[in-house]
N, C-alpha and C positions, 0 to 999 in steps of 0.2 A: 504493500500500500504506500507506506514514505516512498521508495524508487519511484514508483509511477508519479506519483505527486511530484519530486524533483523532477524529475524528465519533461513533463507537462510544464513544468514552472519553467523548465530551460526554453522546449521549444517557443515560449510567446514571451521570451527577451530578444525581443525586436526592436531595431532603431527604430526613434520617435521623430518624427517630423512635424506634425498636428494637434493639438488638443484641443479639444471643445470643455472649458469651464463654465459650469451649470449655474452661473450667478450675473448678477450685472457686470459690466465693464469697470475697473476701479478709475476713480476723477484722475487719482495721483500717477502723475508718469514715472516716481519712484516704487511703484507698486512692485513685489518680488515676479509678480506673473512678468512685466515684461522684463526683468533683469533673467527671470529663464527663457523669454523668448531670444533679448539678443546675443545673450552668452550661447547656446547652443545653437542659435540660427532656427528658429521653430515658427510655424504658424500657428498662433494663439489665438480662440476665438470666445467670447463671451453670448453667452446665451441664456436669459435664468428658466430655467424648468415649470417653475411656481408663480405665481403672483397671486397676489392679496387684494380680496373684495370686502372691505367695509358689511358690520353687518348694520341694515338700517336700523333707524329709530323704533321701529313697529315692533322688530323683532328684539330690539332689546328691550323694552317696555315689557313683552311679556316674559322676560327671564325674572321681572321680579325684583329687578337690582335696585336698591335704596343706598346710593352712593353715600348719602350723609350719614347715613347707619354705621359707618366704620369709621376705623380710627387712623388704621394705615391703608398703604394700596400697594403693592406688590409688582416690581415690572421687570421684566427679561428679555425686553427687547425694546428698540426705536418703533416698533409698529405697533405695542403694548401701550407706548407713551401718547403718539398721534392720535390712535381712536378712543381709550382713554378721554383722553379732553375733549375730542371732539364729539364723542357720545354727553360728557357732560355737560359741552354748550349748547347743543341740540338739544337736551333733557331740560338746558334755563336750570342746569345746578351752580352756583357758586362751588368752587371747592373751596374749603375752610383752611384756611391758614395754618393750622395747627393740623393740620394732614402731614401723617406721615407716609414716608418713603422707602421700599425697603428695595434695592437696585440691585442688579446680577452685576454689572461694572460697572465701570468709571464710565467706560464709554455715554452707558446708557443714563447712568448720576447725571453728566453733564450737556446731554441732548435735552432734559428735565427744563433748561432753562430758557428753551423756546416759550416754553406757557407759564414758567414761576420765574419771581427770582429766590435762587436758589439759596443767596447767603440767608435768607429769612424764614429758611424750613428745614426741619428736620428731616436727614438723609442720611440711610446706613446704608452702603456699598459693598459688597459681595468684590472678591477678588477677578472672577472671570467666568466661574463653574455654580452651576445651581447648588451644589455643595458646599462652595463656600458660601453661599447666601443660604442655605439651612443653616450655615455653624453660626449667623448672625439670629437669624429665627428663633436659636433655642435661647437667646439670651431677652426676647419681649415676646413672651407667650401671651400676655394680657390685653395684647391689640384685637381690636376686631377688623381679619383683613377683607381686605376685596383681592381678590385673583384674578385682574384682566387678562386673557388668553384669546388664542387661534383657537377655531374648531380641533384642529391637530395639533399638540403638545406632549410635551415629556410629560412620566407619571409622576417623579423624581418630587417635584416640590409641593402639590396636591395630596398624595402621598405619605410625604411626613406630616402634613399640617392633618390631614384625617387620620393616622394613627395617634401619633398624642395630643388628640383632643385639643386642638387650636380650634378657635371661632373664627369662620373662613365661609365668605362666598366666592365662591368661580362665576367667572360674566364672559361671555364668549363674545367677542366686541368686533372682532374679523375671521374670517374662511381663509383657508389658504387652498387654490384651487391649482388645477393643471392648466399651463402655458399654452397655448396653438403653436404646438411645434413643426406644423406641414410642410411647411417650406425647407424642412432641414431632411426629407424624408430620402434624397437621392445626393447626400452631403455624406463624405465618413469622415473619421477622424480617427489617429490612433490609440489614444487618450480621450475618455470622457470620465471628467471630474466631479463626483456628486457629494452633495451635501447635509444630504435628508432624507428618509426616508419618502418626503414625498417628493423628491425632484426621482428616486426611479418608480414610484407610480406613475408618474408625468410621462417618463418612457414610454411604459405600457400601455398608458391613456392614447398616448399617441401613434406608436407605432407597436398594438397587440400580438407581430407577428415578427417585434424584435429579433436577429438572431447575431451574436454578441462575434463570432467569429474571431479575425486576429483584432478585434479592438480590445483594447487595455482598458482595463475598470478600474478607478480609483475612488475611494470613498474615506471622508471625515469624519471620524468619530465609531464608537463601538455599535450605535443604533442603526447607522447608515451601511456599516459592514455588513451587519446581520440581517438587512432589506438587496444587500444586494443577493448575498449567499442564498438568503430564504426566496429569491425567484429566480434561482436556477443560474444564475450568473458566474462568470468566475470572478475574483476580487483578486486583482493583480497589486495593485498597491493600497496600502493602508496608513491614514495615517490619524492620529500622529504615531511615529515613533520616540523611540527614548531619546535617539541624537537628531530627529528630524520632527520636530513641533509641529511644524506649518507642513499643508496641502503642498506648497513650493520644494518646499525640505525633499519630503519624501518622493516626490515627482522625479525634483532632482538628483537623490539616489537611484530611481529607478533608470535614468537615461544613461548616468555613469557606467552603472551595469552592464547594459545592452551596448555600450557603446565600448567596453574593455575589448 
């Protein structure tokens, strides 16, 4: 079984020329993607899989959610934060000043101060991982949060906050839906780089008759692995690794390889 698996791993170390990354384009021209495109001469394309549809006012009225009922609100993302607000100006809520905040990163702490100013509210920040934003959780159990979320989310923080008995609503504020990928149906690439378990639904949504050949599968995160493996895919690169953090890292391990 290991032989055949090494043999297989050997035959699809293929030189890369192509990759299709399953996300938006980055603004920054220091972004690592194109420091891997012009270090090894690649064509790099950006595509994102997903996109996010707003859920309306209608539908979130009947979730029930009584924004001022809580004490904190809970966010994990820039799309958390946007609808968020914007559900609560549509709703005609004030959010109360003494609203707290409990943030996955910095990133997302200081995206916060499109709609507050930030030096005048309370803000606990998670390092990067929903884990470290539990290790801040177990230290204000006596909030009453609100959990703005996608239809599609980790179980990870929902999870802890319903096992030890945290007072917690979930508000499902946007969908995260499949891309119209049509145009890309007669396009390969040697590399496609996902990110989510729903960017390879978005795959199958789109092209149900997928067949994954010499292309290279690469996938972020343990959850994205396990959606590529779990529909039949092979998962050629993975990342992160220990010496390769970033999607880039690892990519660029992989081309080293193929390229010895």
């Amino acid at each position: 079984m290991s032989e055949g698996k090494l043999k297989l791993s050997k035959d699809r170390l293929k030189d890369v020329k192509s990759i299709l990354v399953s996300q938006p384009e980055p603004s920054d021209e220091r972004s690592p993607y194109f420091q891997l495109r012009d270090k090894f001469k690649l064509k790099v394309d950006f595509r994102p899989f997903i996109k996010i549809e707003p859920t309306d006012i209608k539908d979130f009225r009947k979730q029930k959610i009584d924004i001022l009922s809580h004490t904190a609100v809970i966010l994990t993302s820039r799309n958390a934060v946007d609808h968020f607000f914007r559900l609560a100006k549509e709703s005609r809520v004030e959010v109360p000043s003494d609203m707290k905040y409990f943030c996955v990163s910095d990133q997302t702490a200081n995206y916060l101060q499109k709609y507050i100013v930030i030096r005048k509210r309370k803000i606990f920040t998670g390092y990067r991982t929903a884990e470290d934003l539990i290790e801040i959780l177990k230290k204000h159990k006596n909030e009453k949060y609100l959990f703005p979320c996608s239809d599609i989310r980790k179980d990870d923080i929902p999870d802890f906050l319903t096992d030890n008995g945290y007072n917690f609503k979930e508000a499902i504020i946007y969908r995260t839906v499949s891309a119209d990928l049509s145009d890309l149906a007669d396009v390969n690439y040697d590399i496609i780089a996902f990110f989510s378990p729903s960017g390879i639904a978005s795959l199958f949504d789109n092209f149900p008759d997928f067949k994954q050949n010499d292309t290279r599968i690469a996938a972020f995160g343990p959850t994205t692995a396990k959606a590529v493996r779990d529909a039949g895919l092979i998962l050629d690169i993975e990342a992160p690794l220990p010496n390769a953090p970033s999607m880039t890292g690892a990519i660029e391990m992989y081309i080293r390889k193929c390229r010895e």
